[in-house]
C-alpha positions in Angstrom: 0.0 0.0 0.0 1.1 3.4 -0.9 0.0 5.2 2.0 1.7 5.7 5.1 -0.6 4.7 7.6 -0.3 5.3 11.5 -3.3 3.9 13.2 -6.6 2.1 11.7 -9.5 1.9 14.2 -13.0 0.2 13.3 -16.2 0.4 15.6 -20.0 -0.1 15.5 -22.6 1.7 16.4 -25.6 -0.4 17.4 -28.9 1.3 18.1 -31.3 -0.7 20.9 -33.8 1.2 22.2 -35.2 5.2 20.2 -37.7 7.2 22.0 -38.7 5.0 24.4 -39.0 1.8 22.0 -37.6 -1.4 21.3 -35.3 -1.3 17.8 -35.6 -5.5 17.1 -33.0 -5.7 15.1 -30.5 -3.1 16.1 -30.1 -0.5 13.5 -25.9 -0.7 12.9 -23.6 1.4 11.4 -19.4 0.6 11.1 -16.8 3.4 10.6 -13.3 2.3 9.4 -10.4 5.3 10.0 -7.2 5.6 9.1 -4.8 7.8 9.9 -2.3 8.5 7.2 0.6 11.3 6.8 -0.5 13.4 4.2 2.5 13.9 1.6 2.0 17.3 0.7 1.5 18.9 3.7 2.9 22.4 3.9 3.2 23.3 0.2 1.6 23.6 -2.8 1.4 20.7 -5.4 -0.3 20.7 -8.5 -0.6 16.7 -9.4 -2.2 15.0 -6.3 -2.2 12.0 -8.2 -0.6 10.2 -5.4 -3.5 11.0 -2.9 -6.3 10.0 -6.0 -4.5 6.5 -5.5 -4.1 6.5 -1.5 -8.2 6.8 -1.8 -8.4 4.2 -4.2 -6.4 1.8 -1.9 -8.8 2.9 1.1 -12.2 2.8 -0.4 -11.2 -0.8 -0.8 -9.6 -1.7 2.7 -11.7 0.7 4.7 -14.7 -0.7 3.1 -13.9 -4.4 3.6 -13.5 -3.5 7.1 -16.6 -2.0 7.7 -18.7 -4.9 6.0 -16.3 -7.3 8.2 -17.3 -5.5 11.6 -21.1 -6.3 10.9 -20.3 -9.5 10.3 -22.6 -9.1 7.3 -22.0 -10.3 3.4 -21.6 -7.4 1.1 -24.4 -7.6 -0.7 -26.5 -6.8 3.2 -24.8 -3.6 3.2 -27.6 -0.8 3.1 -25.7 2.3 3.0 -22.6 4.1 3.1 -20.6 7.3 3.3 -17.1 8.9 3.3 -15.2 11.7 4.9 -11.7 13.5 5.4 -10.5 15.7 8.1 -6.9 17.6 7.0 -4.7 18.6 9.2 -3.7 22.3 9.3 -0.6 21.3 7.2 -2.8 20.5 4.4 -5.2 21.8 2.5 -9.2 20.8 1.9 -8.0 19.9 -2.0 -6.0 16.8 -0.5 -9.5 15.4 1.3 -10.5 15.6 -1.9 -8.5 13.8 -3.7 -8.7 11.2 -1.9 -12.2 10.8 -1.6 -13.5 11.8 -5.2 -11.8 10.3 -8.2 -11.2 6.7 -6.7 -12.4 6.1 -3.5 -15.7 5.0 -4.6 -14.9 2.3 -6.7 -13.3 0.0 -4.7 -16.1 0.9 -1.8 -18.8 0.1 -4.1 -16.8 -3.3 -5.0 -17.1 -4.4 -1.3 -20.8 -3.6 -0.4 -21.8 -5.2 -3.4 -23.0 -2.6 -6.4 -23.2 0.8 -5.1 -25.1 2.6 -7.5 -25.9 5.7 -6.2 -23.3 8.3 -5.2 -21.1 7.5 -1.9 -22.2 10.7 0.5 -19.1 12.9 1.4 -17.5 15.6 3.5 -13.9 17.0 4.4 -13.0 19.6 6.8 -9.7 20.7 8.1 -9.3 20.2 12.1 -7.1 18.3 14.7 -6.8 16.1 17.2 -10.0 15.4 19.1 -12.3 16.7 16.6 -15.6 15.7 15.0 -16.0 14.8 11.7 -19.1 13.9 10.4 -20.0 11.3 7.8 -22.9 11.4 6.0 -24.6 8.5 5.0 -27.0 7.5 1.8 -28.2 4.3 0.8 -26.1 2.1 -1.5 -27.9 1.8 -4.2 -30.8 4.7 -4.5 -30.6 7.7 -3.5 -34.7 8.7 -2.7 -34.4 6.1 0.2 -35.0 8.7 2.7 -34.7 6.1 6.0 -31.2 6.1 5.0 -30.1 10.1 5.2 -28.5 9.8 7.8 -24.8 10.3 9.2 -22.3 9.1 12.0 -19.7 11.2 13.5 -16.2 9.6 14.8 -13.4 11.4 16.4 -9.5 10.1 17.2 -8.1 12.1 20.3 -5.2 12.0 18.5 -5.3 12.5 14.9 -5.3 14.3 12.9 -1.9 15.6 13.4 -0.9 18.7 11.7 0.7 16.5 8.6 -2.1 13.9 8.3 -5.3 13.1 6.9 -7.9 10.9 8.9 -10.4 9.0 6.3 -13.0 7.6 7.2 -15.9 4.9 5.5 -18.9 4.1 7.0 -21.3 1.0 6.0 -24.4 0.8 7.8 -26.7 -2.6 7.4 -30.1 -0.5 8.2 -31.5 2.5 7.8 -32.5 5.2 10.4 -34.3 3.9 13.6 -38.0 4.1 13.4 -37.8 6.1 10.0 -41.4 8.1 9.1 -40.7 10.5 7.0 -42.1 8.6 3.7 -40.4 7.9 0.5 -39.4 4.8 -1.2 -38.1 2.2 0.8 -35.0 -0.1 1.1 -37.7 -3.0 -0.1 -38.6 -1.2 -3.2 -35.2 0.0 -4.3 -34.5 -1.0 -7.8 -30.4 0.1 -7.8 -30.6 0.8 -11.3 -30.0 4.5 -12.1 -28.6 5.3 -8.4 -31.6 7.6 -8.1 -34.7 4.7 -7.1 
């Protein structure tokens, strides 16, 4: 792997009980971060080609990670998201590189089809602070039980020369979601849209 990774760190959210009722079975969502240097921190660099192919190499073992945590088969995978936090050595252009041109591919590969767009943000921060990930369902994007996002946070990272990326797979939607709109049922996956 290309990118110079410090620390990994994989959790799940699991989701029990929501306004006083039972959730049967818990909604679950699974965040895999890494902490990587970022290689061009402090400076300006035109080609951030090198960070384009970092992403591609996380999408893939960030993703496999997250579907591994559930302990579910890709193809159970309901939704997912991605995010960047730079540190102040870097700039918001190097989030996203790495989680535009190539990131998605390889996540898509291990949750089985992906067709609708993977849900992003990057900020710029340190240690200790939130970052939000949005999250959308896989495969169509008017699933609205599935806007939803999950926030992580490393007391460490990320330093002032790193990058912390994160995925997020979830195998539900929202708990007790009421809002209307099509549903993870009727999802057809085709055009990413229903």
């Amino acid at each position: 792997m290309s990118a110079d990774i410090r620390k990994i760190a994989v959790w799940v959210e699991e989701t029990h009980r929501e306004a006083g009722r039972e959730i049967a079975p818990a909604t679950r969502k699974a965040v895999a971060v890494a902490v990587i240097a970022n290689p061009f921190a402090g400076g300006y660099t035109e080609d951030l080609t090198p960070l384009m192919d970092i992403g591609a190499e996380l999408g893939e073992v960030l993703g496999k990670r997250c579907v591994e945590a559930l302990g579910i088969s890709p193809a159970d995978a309901e939704s997912y998201g991605k995010a960047a936090m730079v540190g102040e050595n870097g700039e918001l252009e190097h989030a996203a590189a790495i989680l535009h041109p190539k990131l998605g591919a390889p996540l898509r590969k291990e949750v089985e089809k992906g067709a609708a767009l993977v849900p992003s943000s990057k900020k710029m921060g340190g240690p200790g602070q939130d970052l939000d990930v949005p999250l959308g369902h896989k495969d169509a994007a008017y699933v609205r039980s599935h806007f939803d996002g999950v926030e992580v946070r490393m007391n460490d990272a990320p330093r002032g020369n790193e990058i912390l990326v994160a995925v997020a797979v979830t195998d539900s939607g929202r708990p007790l979601p009421r809002v209307g709109g099509l549903t993870n049922e009727d999802a057809i996956g085709k055009d990413g849209l229903k």
